[in-house]
C-alpha positions in Angstrom: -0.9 -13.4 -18.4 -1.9 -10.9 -20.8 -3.0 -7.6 -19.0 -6.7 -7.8 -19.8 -10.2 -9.2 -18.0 -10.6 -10.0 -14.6 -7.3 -9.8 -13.1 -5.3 -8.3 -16.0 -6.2 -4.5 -16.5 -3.4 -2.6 -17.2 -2.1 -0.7 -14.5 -2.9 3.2 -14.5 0.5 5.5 -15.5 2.2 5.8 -13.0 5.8 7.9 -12.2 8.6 5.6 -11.7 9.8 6.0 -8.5 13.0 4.5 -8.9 15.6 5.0 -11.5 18.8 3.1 -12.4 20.0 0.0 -10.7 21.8 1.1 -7.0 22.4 -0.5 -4.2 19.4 0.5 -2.7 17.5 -1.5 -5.3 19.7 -4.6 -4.8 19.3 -4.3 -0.8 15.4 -4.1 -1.9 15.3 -7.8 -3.1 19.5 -9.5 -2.6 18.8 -12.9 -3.6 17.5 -11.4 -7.1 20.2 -9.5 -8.2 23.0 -10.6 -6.3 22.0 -14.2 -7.9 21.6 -12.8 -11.4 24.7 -11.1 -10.8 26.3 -13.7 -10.5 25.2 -15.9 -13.3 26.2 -13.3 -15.9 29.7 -13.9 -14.2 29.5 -16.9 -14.4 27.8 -17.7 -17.8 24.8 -20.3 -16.5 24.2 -22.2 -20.1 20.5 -22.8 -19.1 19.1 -18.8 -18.8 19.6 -18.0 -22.2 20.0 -14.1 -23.1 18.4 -12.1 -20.7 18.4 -8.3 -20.7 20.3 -6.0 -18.4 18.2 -5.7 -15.2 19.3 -1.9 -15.2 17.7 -1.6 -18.7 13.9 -0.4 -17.0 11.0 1.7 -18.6 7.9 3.6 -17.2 5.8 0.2 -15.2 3.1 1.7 -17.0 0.7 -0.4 -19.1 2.0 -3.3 -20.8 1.4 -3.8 -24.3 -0.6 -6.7 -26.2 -4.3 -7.4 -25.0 -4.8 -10.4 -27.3 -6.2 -13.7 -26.1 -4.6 -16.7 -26.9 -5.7 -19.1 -29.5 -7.6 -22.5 -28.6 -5.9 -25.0 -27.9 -7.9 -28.1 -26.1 -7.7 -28.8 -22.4 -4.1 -30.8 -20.8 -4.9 -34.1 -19.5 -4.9 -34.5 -16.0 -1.8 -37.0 -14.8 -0.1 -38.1 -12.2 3.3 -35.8 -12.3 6.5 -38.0 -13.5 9.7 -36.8 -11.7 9.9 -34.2 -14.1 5.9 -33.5 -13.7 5.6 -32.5 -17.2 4.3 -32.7 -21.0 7.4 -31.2 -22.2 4.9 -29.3 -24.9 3.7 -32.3 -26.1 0.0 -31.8 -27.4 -2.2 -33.6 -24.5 -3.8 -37.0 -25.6 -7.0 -36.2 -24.3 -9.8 -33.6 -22.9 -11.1 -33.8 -19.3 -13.7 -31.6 -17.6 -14.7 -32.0 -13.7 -16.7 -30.6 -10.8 -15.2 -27.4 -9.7 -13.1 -28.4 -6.7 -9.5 -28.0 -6.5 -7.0 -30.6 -7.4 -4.3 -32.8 -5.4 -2.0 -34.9 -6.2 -2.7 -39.1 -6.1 1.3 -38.5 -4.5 1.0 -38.4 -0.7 3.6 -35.9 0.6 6.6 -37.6 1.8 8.6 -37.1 5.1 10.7 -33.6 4.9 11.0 -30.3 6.5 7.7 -28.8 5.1 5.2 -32.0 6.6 2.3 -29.9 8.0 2.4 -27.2 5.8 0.1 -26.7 2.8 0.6 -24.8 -0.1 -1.7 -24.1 -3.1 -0.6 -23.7 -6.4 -2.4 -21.6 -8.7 -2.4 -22.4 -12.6 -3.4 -19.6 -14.0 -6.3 -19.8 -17.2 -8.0 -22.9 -18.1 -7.0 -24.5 -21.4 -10.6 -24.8 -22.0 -11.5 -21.5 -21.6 -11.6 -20.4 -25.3 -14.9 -22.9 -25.5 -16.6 -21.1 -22.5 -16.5 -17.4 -23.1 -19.7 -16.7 -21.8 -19.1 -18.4 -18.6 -15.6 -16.9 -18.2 -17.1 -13.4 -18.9 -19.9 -13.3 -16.5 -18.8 -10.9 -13.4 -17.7 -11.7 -10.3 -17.2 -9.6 -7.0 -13.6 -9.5 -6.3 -13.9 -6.9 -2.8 -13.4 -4.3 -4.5 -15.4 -4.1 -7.5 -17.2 -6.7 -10.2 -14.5 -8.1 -12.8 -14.9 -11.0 -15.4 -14.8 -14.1 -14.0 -11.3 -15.3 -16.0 -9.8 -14.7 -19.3 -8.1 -17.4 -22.3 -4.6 -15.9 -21.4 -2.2 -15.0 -23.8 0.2 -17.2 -26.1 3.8 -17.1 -28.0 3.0 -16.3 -31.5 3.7 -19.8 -32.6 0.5 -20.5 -30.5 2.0 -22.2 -27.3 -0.8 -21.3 -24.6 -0.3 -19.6 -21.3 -2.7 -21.8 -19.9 -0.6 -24.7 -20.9 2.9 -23.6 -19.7 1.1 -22.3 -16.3 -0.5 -26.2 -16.1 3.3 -27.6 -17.1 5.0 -25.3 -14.5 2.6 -26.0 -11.3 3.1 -30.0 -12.0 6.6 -29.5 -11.8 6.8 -27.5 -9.1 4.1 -29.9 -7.0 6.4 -32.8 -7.2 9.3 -30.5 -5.8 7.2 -29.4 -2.5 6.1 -32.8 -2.1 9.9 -33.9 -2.2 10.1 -31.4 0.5 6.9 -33.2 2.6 4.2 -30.3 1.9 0.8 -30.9 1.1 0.0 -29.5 -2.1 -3.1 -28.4 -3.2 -4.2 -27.1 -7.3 -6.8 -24.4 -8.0 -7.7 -27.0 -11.1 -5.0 -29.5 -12.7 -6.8 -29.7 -16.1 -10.0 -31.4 -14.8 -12.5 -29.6 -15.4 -13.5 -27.8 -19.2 -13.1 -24.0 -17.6 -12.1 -21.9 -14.7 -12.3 -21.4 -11.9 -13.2 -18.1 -11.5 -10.5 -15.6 -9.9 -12.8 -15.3 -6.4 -13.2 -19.2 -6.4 -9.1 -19.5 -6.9 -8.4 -17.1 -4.1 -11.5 -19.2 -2.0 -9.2 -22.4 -2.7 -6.1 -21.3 -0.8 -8.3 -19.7 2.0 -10.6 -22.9 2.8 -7.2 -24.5 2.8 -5.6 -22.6 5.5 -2.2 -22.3 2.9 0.5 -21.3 4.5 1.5 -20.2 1.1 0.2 -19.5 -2.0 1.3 -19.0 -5.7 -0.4 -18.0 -8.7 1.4 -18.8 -11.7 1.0 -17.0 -15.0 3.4 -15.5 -18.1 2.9 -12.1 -19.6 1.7 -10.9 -23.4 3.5 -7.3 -23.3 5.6 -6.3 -26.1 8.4 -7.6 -27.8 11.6 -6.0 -26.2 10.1 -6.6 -23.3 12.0 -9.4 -21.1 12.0 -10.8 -17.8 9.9 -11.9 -14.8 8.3 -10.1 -12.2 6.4 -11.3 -9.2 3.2 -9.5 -8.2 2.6 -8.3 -4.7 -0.4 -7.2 -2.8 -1.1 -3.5 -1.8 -2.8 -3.3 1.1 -6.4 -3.1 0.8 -9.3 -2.4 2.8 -12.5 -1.9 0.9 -16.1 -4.5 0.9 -15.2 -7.7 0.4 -11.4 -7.0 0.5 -8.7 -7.1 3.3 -5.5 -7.7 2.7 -3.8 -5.6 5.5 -2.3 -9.3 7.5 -0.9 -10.7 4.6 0.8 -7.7 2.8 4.1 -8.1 4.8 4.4 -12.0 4.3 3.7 -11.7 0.7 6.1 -9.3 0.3 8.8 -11.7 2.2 7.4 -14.7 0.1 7.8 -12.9 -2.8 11.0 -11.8 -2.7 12.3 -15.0 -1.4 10.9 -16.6 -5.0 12.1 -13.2 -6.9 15.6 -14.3 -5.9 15.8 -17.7 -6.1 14.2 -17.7 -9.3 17.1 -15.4 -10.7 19.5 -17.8 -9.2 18.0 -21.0 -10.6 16.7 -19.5 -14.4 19.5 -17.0 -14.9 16.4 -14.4 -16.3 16.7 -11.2 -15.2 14.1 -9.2 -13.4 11.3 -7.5 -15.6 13.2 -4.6 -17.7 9.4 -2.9 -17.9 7.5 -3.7 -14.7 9.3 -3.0 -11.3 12.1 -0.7 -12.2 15.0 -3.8 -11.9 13.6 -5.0 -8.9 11.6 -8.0 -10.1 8.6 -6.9 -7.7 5.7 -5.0 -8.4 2.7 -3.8 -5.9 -1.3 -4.2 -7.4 -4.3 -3.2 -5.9 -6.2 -4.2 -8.5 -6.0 -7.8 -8.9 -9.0 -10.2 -7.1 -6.9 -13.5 -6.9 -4.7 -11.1 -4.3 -7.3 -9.1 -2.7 -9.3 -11.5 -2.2 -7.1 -13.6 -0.2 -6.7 -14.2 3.2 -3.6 -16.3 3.5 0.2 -15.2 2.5 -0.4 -15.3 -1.8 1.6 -13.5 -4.9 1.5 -14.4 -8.9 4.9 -14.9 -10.7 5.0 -13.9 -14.2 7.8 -16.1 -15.5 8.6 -14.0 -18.6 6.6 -12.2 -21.1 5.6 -14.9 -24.2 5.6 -12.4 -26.7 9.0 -11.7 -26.9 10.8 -14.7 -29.2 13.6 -14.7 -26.7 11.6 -15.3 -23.8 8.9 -17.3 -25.7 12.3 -19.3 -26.1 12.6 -20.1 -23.0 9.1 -20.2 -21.9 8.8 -23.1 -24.1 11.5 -25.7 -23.1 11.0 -28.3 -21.2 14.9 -27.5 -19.2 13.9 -24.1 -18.5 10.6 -25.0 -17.6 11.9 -27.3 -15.0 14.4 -24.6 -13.4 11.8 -22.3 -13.1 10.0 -24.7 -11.1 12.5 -25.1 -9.0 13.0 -21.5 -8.6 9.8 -20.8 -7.5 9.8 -24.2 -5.2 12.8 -22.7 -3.3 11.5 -19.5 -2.5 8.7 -20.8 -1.2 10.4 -23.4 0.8 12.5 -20.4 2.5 9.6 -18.7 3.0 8.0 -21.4 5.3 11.1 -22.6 6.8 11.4 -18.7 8.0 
């Protein structure tokens, strides 16, 4: 997601508190960079060139604050075993009452049945043809913020909202394979939205046991990696977050390091100081919440050697999984 509108203001300068790589970092979040680690050793032909982990800069704010070109709303499917378009451009344009998603799949017998998790694609494809619905305000606890934003793109014009759409399908037919019930904040049906206090209303109603807001950043070129997005702990109007701060932290570092281990991308070399982890107080999808949440950015999609990645279908898919296992550690405990 590109750092601008509702959820996406850039976060004020801050001093780093860390600096290079130690073992204290690596104790911070061992699955990361123990995995990533590894997969340098051991050459993994499916990460592609990451940068050094240890290569960090100020997490101050991040650079481009340009919206991404239209590009028409993904077709809602049923998810094929791979769950995805593979970039293909979708074959037609659906638009639906504002209620979240599920799958026509029932969830099958595994070691998640009960559980219920709620997947967050982040944008709308549509949203480009609504931008005076997605700039009206909305309270997020803390303050008003506009309701969403277009996302950002790679510069050949592949859409965040598109990738976020590809990566949740993928990862829904993963849980399910695991026997949770999976639930979408929208799945392409409907022409905008939802707004980012409706999205964090989703995984509440729902009583998730976990939830995960996925987006890809629009930050420089030269800056690589992922980083998952945590909440502070917040206690102001609307917002509370002081009961889920600790499981969020535990859910998100269970996807930080599985997500190393299955991509082979390195943690954020300009968010996070080499952890892969980075604490907001300012976002409403996470204050608002009132069930265990964070948003992944899976690699910033203005960088050609992310955008690389960002865009195949192979990486796609191990990102997925990345994510999936995380957050299948996190509920198995």
């Amino acid at each position: 997601m590109s750092y601008v509108g509702p959820d996406f203001d850039p976060p004020g300068p801050r001093r780093s508190r860390r600096g290079p790589m130690t073992v204290a970092v690596a104790a911070l979040v061992p699955g990361a960079l123990v995995g990533w680690l590894v997969w340098q050793a051991v050459g993994d032909s499916g990460g592609g060139g990451s940068t050094s982990a240890t290569s960090t800069t100020s997490a101050g704010a991040p650079g481009s604050s340009s919206a991404a070109p239209g590009s028409a709303p993904a077709a809602a499917r049923t998810p094929s075993a791979s769950g995805t378009d593979d970039g293909k451009p979708p074959s037609s344009t659906f638009s639906g009452p504002a209620t979240p998603a599920t799958s026509d799949l029932p969830a099958a017998a595994g070691p998640l049945k009960g559980k219920v998790v709620v997947i967050d694609p982040g944008h709308n494809p549509g949203n480009f043809q609504h931008s005076a619905d997605i700039n009206r305000k909305v309270n997020i606890g803390t303050n008003w913020k506009e309701c969403d934003t277009t996302g950002t793109s790679t510069n050949a014009g592949y859409t965040e909202a598109r990738f976020t759409l590809d990566v949740a399908r993928r990862l829904r037919t993963l849980l399910q394979q695991e026997g949770a019930t999976v639930k979408f904040t929208q799945d392409g049906d409907r022409s905008w939205g939802p707004c980012v206090d409706e999205r964090a209303r989703v995984g509440n109603d729902a009583h998730a046991d976990a939830v995960v807001s996925i987006h890809a950043d629009g930050s420089a070129a030269g800056n690589r990696g992922f980083h998952v997005i945590l909440p502070a702990s917040v206690h102001s109007g609307g917002a509370d977050t002081r009961a889920i701060v600790a499981p969020s932290r535990d859910l998100g570092e269970r996807i930080a390091g599985n997500f190393v281990r299955d991509t082979g991308s390195a943690p954020s070399n300009y968010i996070g100081g080499g952890t892969g982890l980075d604490v907001r107080s300012d976002l409403g999808g996470l204050n608002l919440s009132t069930v265990p949440k964070v948003f992944i950015e899976c690699g910033n999609m203005r960088d050609s050697k992310d955008a690389a990645l960002l865009t195949s279908g192979a990486w796609r898919q191990k990102a997925a999984r990345g994510i999936s296992e995380g957050i299948v550690s996190f509920l198995r405990g």
